[in-house]
N, C-alpha and C positions, 0 to 999 in steps of 0.2 A: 937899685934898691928903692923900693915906694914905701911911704909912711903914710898912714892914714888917722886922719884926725876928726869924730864924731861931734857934734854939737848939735844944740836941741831939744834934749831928753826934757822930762820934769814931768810935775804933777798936774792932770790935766784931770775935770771931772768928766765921768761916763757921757759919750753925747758928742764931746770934746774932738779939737783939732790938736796937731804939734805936725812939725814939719820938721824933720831932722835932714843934715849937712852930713856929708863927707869930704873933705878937702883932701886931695893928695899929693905930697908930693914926692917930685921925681916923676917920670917920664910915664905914661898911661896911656898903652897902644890901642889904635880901636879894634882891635882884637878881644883887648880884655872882656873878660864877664865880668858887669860891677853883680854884687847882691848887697844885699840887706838880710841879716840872719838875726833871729834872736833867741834868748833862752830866761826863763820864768825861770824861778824860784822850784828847786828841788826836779826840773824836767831836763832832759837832752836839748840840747840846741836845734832850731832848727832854719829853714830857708823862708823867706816871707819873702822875698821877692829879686827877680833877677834881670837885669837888662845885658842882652843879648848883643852879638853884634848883626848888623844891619836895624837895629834898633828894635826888634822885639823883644815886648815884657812877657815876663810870666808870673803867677802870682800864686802862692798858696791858697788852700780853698776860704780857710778860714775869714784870710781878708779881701779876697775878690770883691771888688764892686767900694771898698775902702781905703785902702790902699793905694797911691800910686808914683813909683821910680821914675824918676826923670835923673838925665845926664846934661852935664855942661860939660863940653868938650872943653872950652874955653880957658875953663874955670878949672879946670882939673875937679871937678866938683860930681856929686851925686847926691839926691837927696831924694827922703821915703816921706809923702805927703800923707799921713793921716787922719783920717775921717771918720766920725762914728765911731770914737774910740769905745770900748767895752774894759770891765773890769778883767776879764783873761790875757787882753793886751799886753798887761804888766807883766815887764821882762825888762833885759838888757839887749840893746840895738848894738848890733855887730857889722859893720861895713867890711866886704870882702872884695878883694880882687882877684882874680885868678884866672888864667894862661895856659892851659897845659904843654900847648906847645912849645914853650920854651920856659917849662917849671916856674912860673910867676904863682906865688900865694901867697897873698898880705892879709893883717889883721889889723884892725883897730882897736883902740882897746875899749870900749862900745861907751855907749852914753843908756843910763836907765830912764824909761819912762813909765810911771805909774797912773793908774786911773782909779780912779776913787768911785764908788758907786754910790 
């Protein structure tokens, strides 16, 4: 069993950085896909970014070139660097892990971050 623990979030103005943590614990194979998901106000959730194994990222279009996932192995740790936040940013940041091959899916229970314009 993995638990996932967000921190970070807050009120950043338009322009703005925040650099959000995911800690986990319990065992995190390099296998796993971490992501970063989030979900705005009144929309679906969606994927903002994904580290891979062999360490490729991938990134929604929206924050390419803003955004950037980095993993600590170490650290049981992942964390989503943001840059050039924008008032649409604002949503709820959701830390995912997931496995298929051996049915692994965690959640966190996300941290919000808003951007003020």
């Amino acid at each position: 069993q993995v638990q996932l623990v967000e921190s970070g979030g807050g009120l950043v103005q338009a322009g703005g950085s925040l650099r959000l943590s995911c800690a986990a614990s319990g065992r995190i194979f390099s296998s796993d896909r971490m992501n970063w998901h989030r979900q705005a106000p009144g929309k679906q959730r969606e994927l903002v970014a994904t580290f891979t194994i062999g360490g490729s990222t991938n990134y929604a279009d929206s924050v390419k070139g803003r955004f950037t996932i980095s993993r600590d192995n170490a650290k049981n740790t992942v964390y989503l660097q943001m840059n050039s936040l924008k008032p649409e940013d604002t949503a709820v940041y959701y830390c995912h892990v997931a496995n298929g091959a051996y049915g692994r899916d965690y959640w966190g229970k996300g941290t919000l971050v808003t951007v003020s314009s």
